[in-house]
C-alpha positions as CSV (number, residue, x, y, z in Angstrom):
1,X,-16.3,-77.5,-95.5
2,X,-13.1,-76.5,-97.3
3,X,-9.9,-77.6,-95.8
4,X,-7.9,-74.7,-93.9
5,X,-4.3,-73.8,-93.9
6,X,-1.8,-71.7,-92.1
7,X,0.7,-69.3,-93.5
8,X,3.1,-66.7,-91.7
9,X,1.9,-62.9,-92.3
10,X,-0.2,-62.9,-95.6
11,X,-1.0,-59.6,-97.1
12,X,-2.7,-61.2,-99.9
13,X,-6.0,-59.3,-101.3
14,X,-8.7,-60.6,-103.4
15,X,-7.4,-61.5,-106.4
16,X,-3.3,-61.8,-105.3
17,X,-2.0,-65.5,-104.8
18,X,-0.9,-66.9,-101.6
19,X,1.7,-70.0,-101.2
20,X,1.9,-72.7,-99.1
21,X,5.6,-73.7,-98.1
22,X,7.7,-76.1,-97.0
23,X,5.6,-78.7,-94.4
24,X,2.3,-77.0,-94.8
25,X,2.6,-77.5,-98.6
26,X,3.8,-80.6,-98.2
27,X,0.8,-81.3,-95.6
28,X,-1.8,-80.1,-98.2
29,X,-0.1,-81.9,-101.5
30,X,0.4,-85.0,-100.1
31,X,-1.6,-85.5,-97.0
32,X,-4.4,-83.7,-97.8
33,X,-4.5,-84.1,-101.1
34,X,-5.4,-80.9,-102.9
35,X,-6.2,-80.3,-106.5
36,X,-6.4,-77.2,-108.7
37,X,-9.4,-75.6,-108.5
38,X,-10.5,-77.0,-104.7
39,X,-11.7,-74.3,-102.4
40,X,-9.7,-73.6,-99.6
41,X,-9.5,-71.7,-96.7
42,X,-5.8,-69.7,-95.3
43,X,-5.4,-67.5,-92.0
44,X,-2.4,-66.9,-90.4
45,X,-3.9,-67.5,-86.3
46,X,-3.7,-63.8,-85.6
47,X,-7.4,-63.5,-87.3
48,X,-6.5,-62.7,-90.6
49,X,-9.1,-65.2,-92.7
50,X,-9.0,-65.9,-96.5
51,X,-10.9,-67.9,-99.1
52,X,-10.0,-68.7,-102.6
53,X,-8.9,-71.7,-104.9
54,X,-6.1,-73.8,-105.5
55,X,-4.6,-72.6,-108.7
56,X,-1.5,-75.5,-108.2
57,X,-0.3,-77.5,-106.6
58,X,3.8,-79.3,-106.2
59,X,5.2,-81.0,-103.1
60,X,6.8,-78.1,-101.9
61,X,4.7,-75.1,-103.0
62,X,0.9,-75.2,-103.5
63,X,-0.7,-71.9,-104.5
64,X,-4.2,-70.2,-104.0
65,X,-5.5,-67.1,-105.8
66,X,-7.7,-65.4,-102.7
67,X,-11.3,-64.5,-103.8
68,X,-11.7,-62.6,-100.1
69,X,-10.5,-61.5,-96.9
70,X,-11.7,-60.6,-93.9
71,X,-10.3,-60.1,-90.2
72,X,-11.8,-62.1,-87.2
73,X,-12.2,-60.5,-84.2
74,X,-10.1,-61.7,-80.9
75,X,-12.7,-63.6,-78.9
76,X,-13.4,-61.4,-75.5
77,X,-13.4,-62.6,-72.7
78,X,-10.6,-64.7,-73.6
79,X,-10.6,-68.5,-72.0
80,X,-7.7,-69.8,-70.8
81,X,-6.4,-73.2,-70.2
82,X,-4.3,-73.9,-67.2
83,X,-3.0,-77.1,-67.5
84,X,-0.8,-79.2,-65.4
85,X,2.5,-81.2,-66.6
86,X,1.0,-84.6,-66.3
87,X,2.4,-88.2,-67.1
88,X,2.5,-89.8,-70.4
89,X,0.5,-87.9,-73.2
90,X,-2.4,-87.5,-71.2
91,X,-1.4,-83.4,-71.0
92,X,-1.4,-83.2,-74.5
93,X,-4.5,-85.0,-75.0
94,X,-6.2,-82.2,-72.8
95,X,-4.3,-79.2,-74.9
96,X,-5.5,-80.9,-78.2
97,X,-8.6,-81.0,-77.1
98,X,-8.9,-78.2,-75.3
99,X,-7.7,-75.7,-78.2
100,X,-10.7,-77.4,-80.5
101,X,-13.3,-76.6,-77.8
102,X,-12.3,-73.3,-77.7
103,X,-9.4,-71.8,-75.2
104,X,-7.8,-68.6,-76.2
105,X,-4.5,-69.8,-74.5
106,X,-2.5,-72.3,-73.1
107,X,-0.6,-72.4,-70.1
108,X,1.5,-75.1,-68.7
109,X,1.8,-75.4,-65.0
110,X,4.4,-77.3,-63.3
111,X,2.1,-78.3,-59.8
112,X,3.0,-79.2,-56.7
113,X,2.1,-83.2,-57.7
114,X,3.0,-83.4,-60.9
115,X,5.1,-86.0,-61.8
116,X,6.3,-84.5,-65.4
117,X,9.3,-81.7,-64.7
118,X,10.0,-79.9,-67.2
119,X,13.3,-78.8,-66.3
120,X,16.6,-77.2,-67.6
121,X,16.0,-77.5,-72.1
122,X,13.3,-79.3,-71.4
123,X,11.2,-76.5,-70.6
124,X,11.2,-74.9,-73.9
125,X,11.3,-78.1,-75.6
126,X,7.8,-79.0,-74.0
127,X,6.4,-75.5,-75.1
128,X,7.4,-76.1,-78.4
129,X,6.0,-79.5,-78.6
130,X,2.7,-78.3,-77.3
131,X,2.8,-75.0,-79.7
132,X,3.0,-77.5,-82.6
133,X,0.1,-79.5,-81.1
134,X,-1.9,-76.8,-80.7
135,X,-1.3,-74.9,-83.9
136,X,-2.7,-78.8,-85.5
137,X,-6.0,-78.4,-83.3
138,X,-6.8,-75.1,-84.2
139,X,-6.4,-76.0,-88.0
140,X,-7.9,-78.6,-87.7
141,X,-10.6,-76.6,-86.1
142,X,-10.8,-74.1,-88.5
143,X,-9.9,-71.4,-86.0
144,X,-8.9,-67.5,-87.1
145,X,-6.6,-67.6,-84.0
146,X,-4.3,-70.0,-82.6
147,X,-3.6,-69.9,-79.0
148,X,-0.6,-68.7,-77.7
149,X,1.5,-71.5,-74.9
150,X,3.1,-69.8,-72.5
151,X,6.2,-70.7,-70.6
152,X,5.2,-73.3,-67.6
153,X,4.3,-71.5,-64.3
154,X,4.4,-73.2,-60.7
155,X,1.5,-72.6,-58.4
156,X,3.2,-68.5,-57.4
157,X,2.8,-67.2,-60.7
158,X,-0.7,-68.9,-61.1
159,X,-1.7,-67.1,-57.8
160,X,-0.7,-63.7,-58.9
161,X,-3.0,-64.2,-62.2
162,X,-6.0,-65.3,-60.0
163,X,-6.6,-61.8,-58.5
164,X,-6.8,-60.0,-62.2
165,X,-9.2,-63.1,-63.9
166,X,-11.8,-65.1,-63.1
167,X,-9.8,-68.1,-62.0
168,X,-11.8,-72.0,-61.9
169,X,-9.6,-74.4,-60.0
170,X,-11.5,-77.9,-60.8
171,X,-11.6,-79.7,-57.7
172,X,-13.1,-83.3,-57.3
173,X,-14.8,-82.4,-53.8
174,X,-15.7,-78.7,-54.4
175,X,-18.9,-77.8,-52.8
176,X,-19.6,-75.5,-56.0
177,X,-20.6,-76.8,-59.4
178,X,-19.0,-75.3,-62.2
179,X,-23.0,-75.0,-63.7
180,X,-23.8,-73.5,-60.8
181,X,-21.4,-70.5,-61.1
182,X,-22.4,-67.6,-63.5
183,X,-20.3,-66.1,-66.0
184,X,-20.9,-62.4,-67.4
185,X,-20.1,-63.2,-71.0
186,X,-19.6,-59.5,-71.6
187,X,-16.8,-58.9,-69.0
188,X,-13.6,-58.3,-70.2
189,X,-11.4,-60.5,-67.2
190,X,-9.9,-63.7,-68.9
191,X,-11.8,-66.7,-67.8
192,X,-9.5,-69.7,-66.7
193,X,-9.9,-72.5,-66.4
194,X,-7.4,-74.6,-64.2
195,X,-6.5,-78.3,-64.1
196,X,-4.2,-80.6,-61.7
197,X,-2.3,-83.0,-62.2
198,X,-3.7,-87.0,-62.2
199,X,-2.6,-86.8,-58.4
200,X,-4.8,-84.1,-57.6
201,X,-4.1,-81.1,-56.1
202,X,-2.6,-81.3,-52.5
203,X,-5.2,-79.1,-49.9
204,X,-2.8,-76.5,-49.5
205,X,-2.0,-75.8,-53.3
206,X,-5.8,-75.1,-53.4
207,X,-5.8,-72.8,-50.4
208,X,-3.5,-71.2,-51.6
209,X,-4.9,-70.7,-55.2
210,X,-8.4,-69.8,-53.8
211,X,-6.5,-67.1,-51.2
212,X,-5.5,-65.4,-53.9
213,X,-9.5,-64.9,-55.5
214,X,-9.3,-68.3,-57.6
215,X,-12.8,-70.0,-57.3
216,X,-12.5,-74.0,-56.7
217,X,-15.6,-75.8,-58.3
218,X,-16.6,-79.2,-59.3
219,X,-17.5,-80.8,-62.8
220,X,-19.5,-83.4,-61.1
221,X,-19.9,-86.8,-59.0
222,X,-17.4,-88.8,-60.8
223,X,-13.8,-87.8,-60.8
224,X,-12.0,-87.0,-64.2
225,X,-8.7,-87.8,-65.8
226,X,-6.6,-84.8,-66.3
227,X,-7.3,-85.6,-69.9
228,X,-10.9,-84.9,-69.8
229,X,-11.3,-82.8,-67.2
230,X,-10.1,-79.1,-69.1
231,X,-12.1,-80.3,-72.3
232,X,-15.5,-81.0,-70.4
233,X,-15.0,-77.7,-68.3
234,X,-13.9,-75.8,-71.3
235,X,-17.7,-77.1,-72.8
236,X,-19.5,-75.9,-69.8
237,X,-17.9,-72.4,-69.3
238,X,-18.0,-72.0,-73.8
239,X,-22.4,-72.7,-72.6
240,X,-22.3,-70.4,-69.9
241,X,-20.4,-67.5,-71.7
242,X,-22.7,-68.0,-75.0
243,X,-19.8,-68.8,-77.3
244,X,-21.8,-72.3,-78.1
């Protein structure tokens, strides 16, 4: 499969030339290692989708004559990823992987146990630093569009999202399993999916969430990390809306 690369706004056409800049030439000369002549896919996350060839290549400026273009469609219903401020890396870990399976979007949430705050510059600092991881998993997984990361929201401003989307709170206990629940694939309300923190989610946070139409389910028997758990629900809910 040809390697893919992201480039701001390209208005290239069959035939015109497209260049790479700055770190994402750099990324394709030297980490990557392109050569004239190698096929290459370039989008720009908002579903614009080229192919051509490189025609050169320098450490700070690779170009690519485009052979075609096309526009990808937003996936509908759009899956979200609600995922709590957790400890260590082990939020990222659960973005990463949760952009490659498939969510549409990215939203941090600052719950009631989470022991990460993200707080005065810190807050836009941890956007940006998820944006970035995010934008790599989505190249990485050759996606037209790269999800957006919101701001971080606390537990109210998830609640008020609940009652306009069909909101899955993954809780351990649940007495519903997330296979168990179906999913009209041809419904336009977002899907999201939501994660705690590796403390769990304290029984009123829940309440709460599920007072406002969220849906509390469980993945199974076992109890996940925070890491795994968005990635493996993101699997089941991609099955059950027939995007896999």
């Amino acid at each position: 499969m040809p390697l893919h690369f992201v480039v701001d706004d390209p208005a290239a056409l069959a035939g015109d030339e497209v260049v790479l800049l700055g770190r994402e030439a750099h990324h394709a000369a030297a980490v990557r290692r392109v050569r004239a002549g190698e096929a290459v896919t370039v989008g720009d996350g908002l579903g614009v989708w080229l192919t051509g060839r490189v025609a050169d290549v320098a450490p700070q400026r690779v170009a690519v004559t485009v052979e075609s273009r096309r526009t990808v469609p937003a996936p509908t219903p759009r899956l979200v990823l609600v995922q709590a401020l957790a400890k260590g890396d082990r939020d990222e870990l659960a973005v990463q992987a949760g952009t490659e399976i498939g969510a549409d979007e990215i939203v941090p949430w600052q719950a009631a146990r989470s022991v990460s705050r993200w707080e005065g510059a810190k807050r836009e600092k941890g956007r940006a630093r998820w944006a970035s991881i995010v934008r790599e998993a989505a190249k990485q997984a050759h996606r037209a569009w790269i999800p957006p990361v919101g701001a971080p929201v606390g537990t109210g401003e998830l609640a008020a999202r609940a009652s306009e989307s069909r909101m899955l709170v993954l809780v351990p206990d649940a007495g519903e399993a997330l296979t168990a629940v179906e999913l009209d694939p041809t419904a336009d309300a977002d899907v999201v999916v939501v994660v705690g923190p590796e403390g769990g989610m304290p029984a009123e946070e829940v309440e709460r969430l599920q007072a406002a139409g969220a849906r509390p389910v469980r993945l199974g028997d076992t109890v996940l990390r925070t890491s795994t758990a968005g990635p493996a629900a993101l699997a089941v809910v991609n099955a059950a809306l027939r995007r896999w």
